[in-house]
N, C-alpha and C positions, 0 to 999 in steps of 0.2 A: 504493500500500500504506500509504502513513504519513496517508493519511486517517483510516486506524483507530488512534481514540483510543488501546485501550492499548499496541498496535504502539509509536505516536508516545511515548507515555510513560516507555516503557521506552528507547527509543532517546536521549529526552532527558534522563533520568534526570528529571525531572519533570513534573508534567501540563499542558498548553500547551492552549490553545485555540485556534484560529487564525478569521483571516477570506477572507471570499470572494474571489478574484483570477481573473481571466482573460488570459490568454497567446496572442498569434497565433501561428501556425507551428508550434505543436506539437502531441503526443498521447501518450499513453499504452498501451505494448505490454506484450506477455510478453515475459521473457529466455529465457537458453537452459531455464531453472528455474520453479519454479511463484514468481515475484516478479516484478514488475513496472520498467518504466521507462520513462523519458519521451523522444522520438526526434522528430527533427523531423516534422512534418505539415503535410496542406493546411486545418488548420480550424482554432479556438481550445482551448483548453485550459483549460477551467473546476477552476481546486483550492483551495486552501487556503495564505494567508502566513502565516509565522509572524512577530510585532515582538516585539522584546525581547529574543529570545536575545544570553545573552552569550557571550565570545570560549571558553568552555568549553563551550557547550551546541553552538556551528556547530563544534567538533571534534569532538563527538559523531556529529553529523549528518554531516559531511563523511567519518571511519572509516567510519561505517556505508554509508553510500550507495557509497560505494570501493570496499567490500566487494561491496556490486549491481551493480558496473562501471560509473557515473554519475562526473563529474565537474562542480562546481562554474564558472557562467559567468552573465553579467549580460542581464537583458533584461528589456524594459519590459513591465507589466503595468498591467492597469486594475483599480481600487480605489477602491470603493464612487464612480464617475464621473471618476475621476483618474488619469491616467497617471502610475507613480511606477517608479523602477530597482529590481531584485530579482533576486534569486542565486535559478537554479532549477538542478536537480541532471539532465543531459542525459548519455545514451548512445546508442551507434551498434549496441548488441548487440540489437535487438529480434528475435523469433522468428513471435510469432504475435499476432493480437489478445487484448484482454487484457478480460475481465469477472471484475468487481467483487465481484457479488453471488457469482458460484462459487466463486471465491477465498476468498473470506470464511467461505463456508458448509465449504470444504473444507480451509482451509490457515490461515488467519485464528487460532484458538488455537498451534496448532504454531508460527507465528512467531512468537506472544506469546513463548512462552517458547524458543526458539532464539534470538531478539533478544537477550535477558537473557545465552545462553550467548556471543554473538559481541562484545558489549560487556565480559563481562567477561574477554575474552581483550586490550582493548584496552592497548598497552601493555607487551602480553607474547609476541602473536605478531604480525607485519605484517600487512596486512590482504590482499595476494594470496594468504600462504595460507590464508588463513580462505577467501578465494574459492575457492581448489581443492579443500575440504573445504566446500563450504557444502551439499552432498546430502546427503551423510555427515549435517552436522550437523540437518539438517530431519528425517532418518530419526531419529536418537535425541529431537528434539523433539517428536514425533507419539507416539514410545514412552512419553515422559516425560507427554502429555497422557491415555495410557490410563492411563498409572500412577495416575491421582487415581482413578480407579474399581477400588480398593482391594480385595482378598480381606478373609474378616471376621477378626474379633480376639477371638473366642470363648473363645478359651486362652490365647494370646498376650498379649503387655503390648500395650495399646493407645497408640499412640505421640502425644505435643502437639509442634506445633513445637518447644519451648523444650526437648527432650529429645537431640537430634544438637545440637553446635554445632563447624562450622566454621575453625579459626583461618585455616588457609590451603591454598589450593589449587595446582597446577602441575600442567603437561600438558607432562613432556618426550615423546611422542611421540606426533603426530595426523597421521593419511592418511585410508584408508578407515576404519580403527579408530584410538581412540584408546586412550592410556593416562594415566589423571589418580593424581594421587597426592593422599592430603588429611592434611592434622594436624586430627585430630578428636579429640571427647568424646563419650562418650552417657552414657545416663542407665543407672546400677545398677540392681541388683535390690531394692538395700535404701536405696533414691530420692536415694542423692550420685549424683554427676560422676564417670566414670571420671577418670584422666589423661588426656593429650592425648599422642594415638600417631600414626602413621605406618601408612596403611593405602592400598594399591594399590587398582585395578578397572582391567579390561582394561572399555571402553567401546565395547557396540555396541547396534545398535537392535533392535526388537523383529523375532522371524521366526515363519515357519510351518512347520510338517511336514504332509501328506497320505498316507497311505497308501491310493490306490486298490486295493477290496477286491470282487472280483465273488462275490454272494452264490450264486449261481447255477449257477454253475464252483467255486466253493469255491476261487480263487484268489487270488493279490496280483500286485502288478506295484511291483518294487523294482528302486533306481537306483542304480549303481556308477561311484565315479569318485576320483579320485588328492585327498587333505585331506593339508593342507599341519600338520596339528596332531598324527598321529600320527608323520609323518616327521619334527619338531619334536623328538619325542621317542625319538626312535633307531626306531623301529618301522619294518622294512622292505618287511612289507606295509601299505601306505600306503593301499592303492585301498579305500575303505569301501562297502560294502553300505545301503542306508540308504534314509531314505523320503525323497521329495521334498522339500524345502525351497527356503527364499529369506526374505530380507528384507523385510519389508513397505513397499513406498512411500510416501513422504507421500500422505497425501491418500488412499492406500489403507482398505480394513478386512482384519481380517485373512482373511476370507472371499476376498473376492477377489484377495488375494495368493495363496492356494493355488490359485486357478481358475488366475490367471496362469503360477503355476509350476509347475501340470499342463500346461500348452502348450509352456512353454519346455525343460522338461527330460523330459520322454518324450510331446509331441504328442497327449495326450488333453483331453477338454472334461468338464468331473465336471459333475453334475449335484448330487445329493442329500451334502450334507457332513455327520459327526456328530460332534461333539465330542469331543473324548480328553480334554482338558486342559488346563490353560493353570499356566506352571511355569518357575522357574526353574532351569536345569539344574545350574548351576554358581553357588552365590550368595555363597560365601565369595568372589571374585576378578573375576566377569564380572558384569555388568550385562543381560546377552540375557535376554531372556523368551520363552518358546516359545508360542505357538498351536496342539497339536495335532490334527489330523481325521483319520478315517476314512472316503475316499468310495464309496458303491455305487454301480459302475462298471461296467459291462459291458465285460470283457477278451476277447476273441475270439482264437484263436491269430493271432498275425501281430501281436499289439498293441505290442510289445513292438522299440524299434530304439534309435539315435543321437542324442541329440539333444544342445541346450544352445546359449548364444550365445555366438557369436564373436567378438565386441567382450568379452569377457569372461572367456576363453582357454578355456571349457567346453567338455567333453568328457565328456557321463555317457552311459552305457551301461542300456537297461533290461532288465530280467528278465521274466517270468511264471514264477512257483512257486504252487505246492500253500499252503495254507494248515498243513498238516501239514508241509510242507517248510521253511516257513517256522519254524516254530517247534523242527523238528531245528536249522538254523541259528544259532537263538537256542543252544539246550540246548551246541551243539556252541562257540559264539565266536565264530564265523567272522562274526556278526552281534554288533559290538562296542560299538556307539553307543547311548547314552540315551532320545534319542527315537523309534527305532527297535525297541529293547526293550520300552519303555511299553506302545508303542500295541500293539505285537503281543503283550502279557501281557494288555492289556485287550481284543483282539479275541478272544480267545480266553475270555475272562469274556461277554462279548457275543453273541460267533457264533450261537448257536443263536436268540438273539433276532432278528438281523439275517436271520436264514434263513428264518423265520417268515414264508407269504405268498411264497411263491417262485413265478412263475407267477401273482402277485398284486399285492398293494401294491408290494413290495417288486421283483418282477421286471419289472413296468411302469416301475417311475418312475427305476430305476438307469440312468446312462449312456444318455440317451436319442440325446445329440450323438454318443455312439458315439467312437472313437477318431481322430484324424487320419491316423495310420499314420505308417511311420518315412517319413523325405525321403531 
């Protein structure tokens, strides 16, 4: 992985160039993660030395790779026809074979900038648990790389770096979510510097909602299961109504995140996805960005069972309702969530278009994979 240039840059805090080295006995694998490491082998090992780091830059390097689960050991390597000693960064966690060019095309920015995040926790948190947090942190670095592809600024102040500035950051509490706190400024309306305040964000990475919608049947198929955010808040019906969701993985889009979490949480395969939104739910305090779709789906009675993973304590329940039912639910509360309201205010702006071509465009090409059925 520190092949790439600005990977390495950022891990060294400045730009290095290295040269060609070759290594017996070793290679290059996947971790248990989309990162890479070096494990012994039966061939050589063509990479890159770095000369001249000084005794701040190999603490750099040594946090960070501790972080991959790599540990620092000497062994002799050939340079430019000369055998010379050198610290190569060795683990025993390898998973699977590892390419390059995939990596790169598909994880390659998100570590640019996750690198920057794990660096500058150095110092502030150990670096095992940066490791038990480092999915976590990949998910919000992939979020952070869509974020450059901006909503526009037509009304809005259009924002220059030199408009947020920073004093300081802290993250008393990071797992699967994190919580950072910052002393910030921004920029007025009437172009000073605010003060310098005290302002939260509950930090997580970007996700998706689907609501599979059978144009055909004039049905949905919605997911019910126990959020730990209403029970949070004294509410003792707890079990939400809701459309599909999940986090999107690195290395995912957010397209195939919904495919994904149409399998895992009610066993159907979508076909045809249409855009709802894309939105921030909560932006005074969260950091989540929603992706939502509407999929036409072919719901057939019986579609509708148990599903969710168990390495992950899920437990959702699905529905088939009426489209008309659905949106009694809405009218009535009983359907209490955001992203679930949306889409079903816009399906109902939509419908008649999405119905257009039933027995046509529209009833060929929905749900062709058909349901998996419950297990």
């Amino acid at each position: 992985m520190l092949a790439h240039g600005p990977l390495r840059d950022v891990v060294l805090g400045r730009r290095f160039a290295g040269r060609s080295a070759e290594v017996a006995g070793y290679e290059v694998a996947q971790a248990a993660g989309p990162w890479s490491v070096i494990v012994a082998g039966d061939e050589a090992l063509t990479g890159e030395v770095l000369d001249g780091l000084d005794a701040a830059e190999v603490a750099r390097l040594d946090f960070f790779l501790t972080v991959l689960g790599a540990e620092r050991r000497q062994v002799a390597a050939e340079i430019a026809g000369q055998t010379r000693q050198v610290w190569l960064y060795a683990s025993t966690l390898a998973r699977a074979t590892w390419d390059q060019t995939d990596w790169l095309a598909r994880f390659g920015a998100t570590w640019v900038v996750t690198a920057a995040a794990v660096m500058a926790l150095r110092g502030a948190m150990p670096a095992d648990r940066i490791a038990a947090r480092l999915v976590p942190m990949l998910v919000w670095g992939a979020s952070a790389v869509r974020a450059v592809d901006a909503a526009p600024t037509v009304l809005r102040h259009r924002a220059v770096p030199d408009d947020v500035k920073v004093a300081e950051m802290r993250q008393p509490y990071a797992k699967f979510f994190a919580l950072q706190e910052y002393d910030v400024a921004w920029r007025r309306f009437d172009g000073g510097m605010s003060e310098t305040v005290t302002r939260a964000a509950f930090v997580s990475g970007d996700a998706v909602t689907v609501l599979p919608y059978d144009p055909a049947r004039d049905r949905v198929l919605v997911v019910e299961q126990f959020r730990a955010g209403p029970w949070a808040r004294g509410d003792a019906q707890s079990w939400q109504i809701e459309a599909i969701a999940g986090r999107i993985d690195p290395g995912e889009t957010p397209e195939q995140a919904a495919r994904r979490e149409a399998v895992e949480e009610a066993g159907l395969r979508l076909d045809r996805l249409v855009e709802v939104g894309r939105y921030y739910p909560s932006p005074g305090a969260v950091s989540e960005y929603l992706y939502s779709y509407v999929a036409l789906t072919d719901l057939p009675d019986g579609s509708a069972g148990v599903f969710g993973e168990a390495d992950e304590a899920e437990d959702i329940r699905g529905h088939l309702i009426s489209f008309d039912r659905l949106m009694d639910l809405v009218a009535s509360r009983e359907i209490e969530n955001a992203p679930l309201i949306l889409t079903a205010l816009w399906l109902q702006r939509e419908r008649s278009r999405l119905r257009v071509g039933i027995g046509g465009e529209v009833g060929s090409a929905s749900g062709r994979d058909g349901p998996i059925g419950p297990s």
